[in-house]
DOLO-429374 format. One record per residue: x, y, z of N, C-alpha, C in turn; residue in three letters. Coordinates in pm, whole numbers, padded with zeros to 5 digits, always signed. Each point is the difference from the previous one (the first is absolute). Layout:
// DOLO-429374
XYZXYZXYZALA ...
This chain:
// DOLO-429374
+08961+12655+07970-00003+00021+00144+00020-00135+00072UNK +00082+00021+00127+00032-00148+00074-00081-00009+00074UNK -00057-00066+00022-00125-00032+00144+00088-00077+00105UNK -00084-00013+00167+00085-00055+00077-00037-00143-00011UNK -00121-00062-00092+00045-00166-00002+00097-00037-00095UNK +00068+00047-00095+00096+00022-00082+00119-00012+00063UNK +00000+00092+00087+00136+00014+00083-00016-00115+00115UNK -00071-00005+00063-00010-00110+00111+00034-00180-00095UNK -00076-00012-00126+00040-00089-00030+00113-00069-00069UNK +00068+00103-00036+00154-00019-00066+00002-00018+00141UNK +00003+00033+00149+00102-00060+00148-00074-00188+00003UNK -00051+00029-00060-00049-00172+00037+00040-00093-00164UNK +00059+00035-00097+00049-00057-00084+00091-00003-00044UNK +00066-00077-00092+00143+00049-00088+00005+00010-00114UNK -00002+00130-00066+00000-00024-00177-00184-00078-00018UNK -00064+00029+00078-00143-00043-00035-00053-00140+00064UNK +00143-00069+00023-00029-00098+00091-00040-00032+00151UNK -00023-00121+00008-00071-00012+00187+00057-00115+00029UNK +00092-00002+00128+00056-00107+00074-00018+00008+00092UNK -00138-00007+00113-00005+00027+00115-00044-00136+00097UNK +00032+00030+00144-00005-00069+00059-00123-00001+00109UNK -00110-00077+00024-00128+00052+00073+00045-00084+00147UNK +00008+00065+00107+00057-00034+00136-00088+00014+00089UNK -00161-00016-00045-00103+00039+00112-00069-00083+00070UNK +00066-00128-00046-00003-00144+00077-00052-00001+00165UNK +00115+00108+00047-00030-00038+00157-00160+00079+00083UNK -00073+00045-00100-00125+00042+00074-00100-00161-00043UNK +00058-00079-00115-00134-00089-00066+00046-00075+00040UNK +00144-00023+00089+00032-00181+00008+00116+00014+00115UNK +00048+00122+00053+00081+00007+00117+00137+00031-00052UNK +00090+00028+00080+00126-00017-00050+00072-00099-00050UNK -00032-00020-00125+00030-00148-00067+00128-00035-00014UNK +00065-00075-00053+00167-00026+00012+00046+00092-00140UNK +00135+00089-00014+00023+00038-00081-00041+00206+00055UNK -00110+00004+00106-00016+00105-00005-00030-00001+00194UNK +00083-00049+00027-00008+00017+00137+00111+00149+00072UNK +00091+00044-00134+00063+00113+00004-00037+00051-00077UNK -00124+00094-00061-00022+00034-00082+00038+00132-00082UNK +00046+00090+00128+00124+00127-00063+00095-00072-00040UNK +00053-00096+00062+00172-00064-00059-00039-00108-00151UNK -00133-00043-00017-00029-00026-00147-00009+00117-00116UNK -00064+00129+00039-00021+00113-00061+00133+00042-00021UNK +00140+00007+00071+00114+00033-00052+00084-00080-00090UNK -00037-00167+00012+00065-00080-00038-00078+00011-00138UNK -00119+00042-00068-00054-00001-00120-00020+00152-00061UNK +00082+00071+00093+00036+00111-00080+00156-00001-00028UNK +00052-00081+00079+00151+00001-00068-00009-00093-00138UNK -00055-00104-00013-00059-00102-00108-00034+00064-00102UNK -00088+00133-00022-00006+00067-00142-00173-00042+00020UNK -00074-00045+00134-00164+00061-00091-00051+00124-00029UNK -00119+00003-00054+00004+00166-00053-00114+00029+00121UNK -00030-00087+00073-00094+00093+00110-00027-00084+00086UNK -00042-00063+00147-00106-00049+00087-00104+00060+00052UNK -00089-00121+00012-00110+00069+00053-00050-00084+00129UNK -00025+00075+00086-00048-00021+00137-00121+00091+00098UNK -00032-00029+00091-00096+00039+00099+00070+00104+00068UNK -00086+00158+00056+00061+00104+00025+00102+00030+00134UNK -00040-00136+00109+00104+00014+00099+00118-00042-00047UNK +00003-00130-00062+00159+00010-00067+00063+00124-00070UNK -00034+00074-00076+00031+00132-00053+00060+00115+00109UNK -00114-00024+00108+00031+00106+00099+00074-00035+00077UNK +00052-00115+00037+00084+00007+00058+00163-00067-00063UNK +00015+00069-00108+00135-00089-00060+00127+00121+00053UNK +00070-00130+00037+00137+00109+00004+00031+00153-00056UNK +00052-00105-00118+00011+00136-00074-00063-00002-00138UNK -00015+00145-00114-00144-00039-00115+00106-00106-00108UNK -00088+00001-00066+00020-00107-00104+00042+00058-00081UNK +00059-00055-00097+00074+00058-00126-00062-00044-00185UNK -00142-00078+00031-00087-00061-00056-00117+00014-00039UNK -00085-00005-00056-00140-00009+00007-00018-00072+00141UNK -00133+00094+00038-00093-00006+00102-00130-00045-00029UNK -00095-00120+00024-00169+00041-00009-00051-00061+00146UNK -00080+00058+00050-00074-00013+00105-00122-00073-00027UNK -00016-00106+00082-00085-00087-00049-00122-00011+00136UNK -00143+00103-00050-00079+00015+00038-00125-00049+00098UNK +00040-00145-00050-00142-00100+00051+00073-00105+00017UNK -00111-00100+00111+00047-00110+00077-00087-00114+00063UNK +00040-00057+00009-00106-00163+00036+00125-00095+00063UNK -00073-00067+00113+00131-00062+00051-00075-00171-00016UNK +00097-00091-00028-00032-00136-00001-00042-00077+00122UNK -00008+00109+00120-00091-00006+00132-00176-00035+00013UNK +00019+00091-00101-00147+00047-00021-00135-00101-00047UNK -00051+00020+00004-00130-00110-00045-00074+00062-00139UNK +00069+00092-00038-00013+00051-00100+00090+00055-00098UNK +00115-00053-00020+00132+00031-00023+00026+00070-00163UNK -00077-00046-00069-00043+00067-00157-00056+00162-00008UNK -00071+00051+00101-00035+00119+00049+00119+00118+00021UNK +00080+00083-00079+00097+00070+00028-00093+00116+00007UNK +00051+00022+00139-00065+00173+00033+00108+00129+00038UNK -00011+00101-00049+00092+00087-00016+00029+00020+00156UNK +00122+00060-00044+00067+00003+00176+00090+00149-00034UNK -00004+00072-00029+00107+00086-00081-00091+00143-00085UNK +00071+00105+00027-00045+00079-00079+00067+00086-00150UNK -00035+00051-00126+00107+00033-00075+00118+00120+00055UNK -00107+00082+00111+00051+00105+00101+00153-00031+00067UNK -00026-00135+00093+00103-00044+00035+00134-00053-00099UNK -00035-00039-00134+00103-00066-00068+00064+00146-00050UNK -00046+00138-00009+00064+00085-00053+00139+00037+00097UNK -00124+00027+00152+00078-00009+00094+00128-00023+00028UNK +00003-00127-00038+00101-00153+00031+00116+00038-00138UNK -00050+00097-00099+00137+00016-00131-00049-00134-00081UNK -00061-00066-00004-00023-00126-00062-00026+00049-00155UNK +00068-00112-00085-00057+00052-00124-00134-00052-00096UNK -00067-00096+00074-00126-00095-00088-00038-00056+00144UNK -00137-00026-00052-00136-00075+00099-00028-00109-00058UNK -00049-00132+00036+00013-00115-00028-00177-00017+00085UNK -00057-00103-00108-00127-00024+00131-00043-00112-00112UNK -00055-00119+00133+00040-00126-00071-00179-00059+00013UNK -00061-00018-00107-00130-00079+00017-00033-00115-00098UNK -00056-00071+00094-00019-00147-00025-00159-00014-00106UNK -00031-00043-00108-00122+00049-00038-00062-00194-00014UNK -00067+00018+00053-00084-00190-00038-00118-00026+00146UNK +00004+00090+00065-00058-00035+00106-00100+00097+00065UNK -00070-00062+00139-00077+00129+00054+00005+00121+00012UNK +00133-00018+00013+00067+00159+00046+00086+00111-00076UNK -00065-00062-00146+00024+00077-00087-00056+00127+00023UNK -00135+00052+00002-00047+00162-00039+00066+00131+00118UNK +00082-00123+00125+00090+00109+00084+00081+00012-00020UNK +00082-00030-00117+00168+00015-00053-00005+00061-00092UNK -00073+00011-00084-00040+00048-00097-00029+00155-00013UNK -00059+00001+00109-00100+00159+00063+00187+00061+00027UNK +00042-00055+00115+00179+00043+00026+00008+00045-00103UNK +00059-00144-00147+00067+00040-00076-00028+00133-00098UNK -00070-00014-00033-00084+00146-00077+00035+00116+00074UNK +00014+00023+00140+00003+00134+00089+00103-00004-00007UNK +00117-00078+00017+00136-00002-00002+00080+00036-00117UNK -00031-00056-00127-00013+00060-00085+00053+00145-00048UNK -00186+00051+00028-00030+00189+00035+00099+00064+00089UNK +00038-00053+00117+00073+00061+00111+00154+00017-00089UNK +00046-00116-00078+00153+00024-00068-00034+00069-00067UNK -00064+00022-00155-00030+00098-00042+00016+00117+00021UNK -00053+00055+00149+00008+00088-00001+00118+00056+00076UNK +00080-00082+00069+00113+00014+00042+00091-00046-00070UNK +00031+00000-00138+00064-00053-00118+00122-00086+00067UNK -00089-00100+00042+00129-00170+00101-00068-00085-00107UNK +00056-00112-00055-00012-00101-00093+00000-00078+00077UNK -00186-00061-00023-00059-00097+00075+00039-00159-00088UNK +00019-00117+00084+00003-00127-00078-00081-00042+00084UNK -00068-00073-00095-00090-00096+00062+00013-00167-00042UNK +00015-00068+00171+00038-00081+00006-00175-00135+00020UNK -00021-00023-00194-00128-00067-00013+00028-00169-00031UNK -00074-00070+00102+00023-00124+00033-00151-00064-00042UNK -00031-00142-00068-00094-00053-00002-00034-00091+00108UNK -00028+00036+00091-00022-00085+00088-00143+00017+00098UNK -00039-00146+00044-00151+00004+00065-00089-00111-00065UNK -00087-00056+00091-00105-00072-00027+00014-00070-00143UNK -00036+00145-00078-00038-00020-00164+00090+00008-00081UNK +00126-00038+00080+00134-00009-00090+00052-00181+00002UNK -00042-00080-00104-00002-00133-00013+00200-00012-00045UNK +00019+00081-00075+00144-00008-00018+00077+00131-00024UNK +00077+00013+00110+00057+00150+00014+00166+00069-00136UNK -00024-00108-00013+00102+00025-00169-00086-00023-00103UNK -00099+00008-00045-00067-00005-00067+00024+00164-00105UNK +00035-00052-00058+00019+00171-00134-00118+00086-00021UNK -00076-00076-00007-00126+00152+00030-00074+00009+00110UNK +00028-00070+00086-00065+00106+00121+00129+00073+00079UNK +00111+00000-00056+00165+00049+00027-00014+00137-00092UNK -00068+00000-00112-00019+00097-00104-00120+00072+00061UNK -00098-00062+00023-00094+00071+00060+00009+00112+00109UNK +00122-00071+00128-00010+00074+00094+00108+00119+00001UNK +00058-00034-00107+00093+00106-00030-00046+00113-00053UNK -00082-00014-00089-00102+00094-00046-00083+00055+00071UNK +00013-00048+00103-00061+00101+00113+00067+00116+00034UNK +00088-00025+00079+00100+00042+00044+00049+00128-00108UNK +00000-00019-00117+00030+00122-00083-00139+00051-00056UNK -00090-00035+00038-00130+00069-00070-00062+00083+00123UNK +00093-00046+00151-00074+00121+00094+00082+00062+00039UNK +00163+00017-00085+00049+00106+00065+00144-00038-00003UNK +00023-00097-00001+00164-00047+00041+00119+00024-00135UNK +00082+00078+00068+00083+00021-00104+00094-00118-00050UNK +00040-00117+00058+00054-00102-00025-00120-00105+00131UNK +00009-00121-00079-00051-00128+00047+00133-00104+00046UNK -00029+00002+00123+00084-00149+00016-00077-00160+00008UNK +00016-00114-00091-00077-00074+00026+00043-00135-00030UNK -00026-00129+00093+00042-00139-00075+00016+00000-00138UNK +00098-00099-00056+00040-00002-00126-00114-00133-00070UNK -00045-00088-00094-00058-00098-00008+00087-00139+00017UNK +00145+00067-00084+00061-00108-00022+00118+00058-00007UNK +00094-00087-00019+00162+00062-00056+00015+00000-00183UNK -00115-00027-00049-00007+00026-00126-00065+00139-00058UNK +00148+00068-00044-00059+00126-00048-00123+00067-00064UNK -00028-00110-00088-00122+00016-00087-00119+00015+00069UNK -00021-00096+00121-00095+00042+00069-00026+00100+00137UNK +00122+00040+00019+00025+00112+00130-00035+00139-00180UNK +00026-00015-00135+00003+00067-00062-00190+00053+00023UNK -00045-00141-00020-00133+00058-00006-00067+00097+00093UNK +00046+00007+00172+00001+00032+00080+00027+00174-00012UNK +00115+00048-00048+00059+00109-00008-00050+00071-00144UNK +00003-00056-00088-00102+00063-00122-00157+00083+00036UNK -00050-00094+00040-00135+00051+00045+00020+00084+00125UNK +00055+00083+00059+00027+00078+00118+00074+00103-00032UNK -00102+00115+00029+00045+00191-00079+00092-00004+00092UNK +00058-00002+00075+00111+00062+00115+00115-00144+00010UNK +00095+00078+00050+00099-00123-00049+00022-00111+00180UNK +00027-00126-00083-00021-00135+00109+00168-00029+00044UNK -00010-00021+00141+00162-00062+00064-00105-00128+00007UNK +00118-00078+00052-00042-00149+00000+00030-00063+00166UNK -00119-00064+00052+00092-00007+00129+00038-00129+00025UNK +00052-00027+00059+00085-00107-00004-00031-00169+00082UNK -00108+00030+00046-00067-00107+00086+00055-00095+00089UNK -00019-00139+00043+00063-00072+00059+00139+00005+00011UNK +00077-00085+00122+00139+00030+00002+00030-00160-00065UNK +00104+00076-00167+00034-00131-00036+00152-00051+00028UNK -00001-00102-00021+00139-00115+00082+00106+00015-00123UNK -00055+00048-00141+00144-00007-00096-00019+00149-00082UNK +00112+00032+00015+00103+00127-00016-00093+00002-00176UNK +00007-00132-00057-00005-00002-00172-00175+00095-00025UNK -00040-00035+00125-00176-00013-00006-00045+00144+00026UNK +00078+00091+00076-00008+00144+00010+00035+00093-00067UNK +00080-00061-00108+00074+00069-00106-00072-00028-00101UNK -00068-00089-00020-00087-00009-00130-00122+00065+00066UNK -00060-00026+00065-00117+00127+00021+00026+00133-00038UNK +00116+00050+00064+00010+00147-00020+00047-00012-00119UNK +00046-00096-00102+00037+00037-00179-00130-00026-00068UNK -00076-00074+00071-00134-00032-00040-00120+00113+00001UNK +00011+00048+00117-00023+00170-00002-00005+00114-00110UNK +00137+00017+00063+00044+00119-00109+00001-00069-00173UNK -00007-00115-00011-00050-00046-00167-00105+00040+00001UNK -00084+00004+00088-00113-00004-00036-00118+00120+00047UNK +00124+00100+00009-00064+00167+00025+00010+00045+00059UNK -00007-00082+00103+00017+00080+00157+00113+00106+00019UNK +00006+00087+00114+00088+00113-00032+00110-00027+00124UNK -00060-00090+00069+00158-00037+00112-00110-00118+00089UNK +00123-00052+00099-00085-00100+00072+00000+00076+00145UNK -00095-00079+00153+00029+00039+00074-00004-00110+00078UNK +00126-00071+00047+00003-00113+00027+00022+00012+00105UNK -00047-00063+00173+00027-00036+00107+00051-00065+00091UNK -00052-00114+00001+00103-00106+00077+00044-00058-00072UNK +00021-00022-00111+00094-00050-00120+00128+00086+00007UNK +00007+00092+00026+00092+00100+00033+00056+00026+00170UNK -00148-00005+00123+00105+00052+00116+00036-00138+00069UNK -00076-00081-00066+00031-00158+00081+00115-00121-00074UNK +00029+00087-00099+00101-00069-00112+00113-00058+00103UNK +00112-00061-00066+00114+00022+00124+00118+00064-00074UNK -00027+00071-00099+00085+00071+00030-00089+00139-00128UNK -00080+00111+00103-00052+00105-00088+00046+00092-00045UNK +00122+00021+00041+00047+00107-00100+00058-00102-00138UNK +00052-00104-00012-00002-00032-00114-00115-00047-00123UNK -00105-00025+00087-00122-00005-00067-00043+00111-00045UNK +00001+00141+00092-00007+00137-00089+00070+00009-00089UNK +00172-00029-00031+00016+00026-00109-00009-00071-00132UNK +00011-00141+00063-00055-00048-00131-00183-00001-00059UNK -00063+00048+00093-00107+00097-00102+00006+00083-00049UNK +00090+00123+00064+00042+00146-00092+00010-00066-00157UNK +00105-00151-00024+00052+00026-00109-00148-00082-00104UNK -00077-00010+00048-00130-00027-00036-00119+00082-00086UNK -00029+00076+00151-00090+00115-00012+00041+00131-00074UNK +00145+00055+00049+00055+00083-00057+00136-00024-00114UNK +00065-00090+00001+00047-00019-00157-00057-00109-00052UNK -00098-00067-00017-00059-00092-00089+00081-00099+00002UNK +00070-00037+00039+00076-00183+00047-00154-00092-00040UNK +00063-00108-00027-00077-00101+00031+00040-00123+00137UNK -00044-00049+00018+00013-00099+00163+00111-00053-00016UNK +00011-00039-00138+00137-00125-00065+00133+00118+00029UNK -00027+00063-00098+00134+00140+00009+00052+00040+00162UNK -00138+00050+00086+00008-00004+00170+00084-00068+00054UNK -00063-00087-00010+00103-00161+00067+00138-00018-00062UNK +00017+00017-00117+00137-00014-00038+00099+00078+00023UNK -00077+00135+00089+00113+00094+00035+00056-00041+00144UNK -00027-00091+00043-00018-00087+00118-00021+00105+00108UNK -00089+00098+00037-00053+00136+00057+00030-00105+00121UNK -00145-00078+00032-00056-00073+00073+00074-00144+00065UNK +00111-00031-00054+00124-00062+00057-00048-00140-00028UNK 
């Protein structure tokens, strides 16, 4: 029998893979550069070949026209306004993402700090709510707060990932430790539900984004979900495809580059 997270999640992958793009920037940091058109980025990275974006529900509702892609609606929010900016509180219901045709829910918590036992409480209900509306929840688990001395650190990266699939999340999105497989390996071994990798800071060389995401997928992960490495690039549709040949045909960075994708 097919269930509908089955079906919803083949629209957010390819052949099992994940190349998505997270565009929810402009509630935590404004309309940042790269996403100041953010329907005309959503077309330009679906002509590129990702297998899904994910964004906040007014962008959804109001796009031209639908997408031809994976969809996830990304639930919760904290703005870098705030005096409490680590605190993501839901803004979104699973009701509305059915609504909206969306195919996955995204809800992003930070675990190291005060305001852990209210993200937590979310994440668990959020959870239950996909479940029972068979939408494939990811949870987007970050070490961060107070009692986080180093936020790449491999086991409290392992730790919080293990959250994230021990209350419910059908895939984890989470910092990588390193660009060394072996230890993003340790990360993804210990975690029942399968890990994308996200892509963190915006880096300055083309060589340095391509070994993460080969560093990745060496090392288990089931796709990346990279952001401003991707909408702030200068040129993103070629950065989408030279990850396709990454994530989804197993290239290595060296092979990438030599197809001169990226010019």
């Amino acid at each position: 029998m097919v269930w509908g997270k089955q079906v919803r999640l083949g629209r957010i992958t390819e052949n099992g893979r994940m190349l998505c793009v997270p565009m929810d920037h402009g509630v935590s940091s404004g309309p940042v550069k790269g996403l100041e058109d953010i329907h005309g980025m959503f077309y330009t990275l679906e002509k590129a070949g990702v297998t899904a974006v994910l964004a906040h529900k007014g962008v959804f509702r109001t796009l031209p026209r639908p997408l031809k892609v994976g969809t996830i609606m990304h639930m919760s929010a904290s703005t870098s306004l705030s005096s409490r900016p680590n605190l993501k509180v839901q803004v979104a219901t699973v009701e509305q993402a059915i609504k909206l045709g969306v195919d996955a829910i995204s809800v992003h918590v930070n675990i190291g700090g005060e305001d852990d036992p209210d993200m937590l409480v979310k994440l668990g209900m959020v959870a239950d709510e996909c479940d029972e509306w068979q939408i494939p929840f990811i949870a987007m688990m970050y070490p961060r707060g107070s009692n986080i001395k180093n936020p790449q650190d491999v086991e409290a990266i392992s730790h919080v990932a293990r959250v994230g699939a021990e209350l419910g999340a059908d895939m984890v999105k989470t910092p990588m430790p390193s660009a060394d497989p072996s230890e993003v390996a340790r990360v993804t071994r210990r975690c029942p539900v399968p890990v994308v990798a996200a892509g963190g800071p915006k880096m300055e060389r083309d060589e340095d984004i391509l070994k993460l995401a080969w560093a990745s997928i060496k090392g288990g992960c089931v796709g990346i979900t990279f952001g401003r490495n991707i909408f702030q690039h200068r040129n993103p549709e070629a950065i989408v495809k030279a990850l396709r040949e990454i994530v989804l045909n197993g290239k290595t960075p060296e092979e990438v580059v030599a197809t001169g994708i990226l010019g």
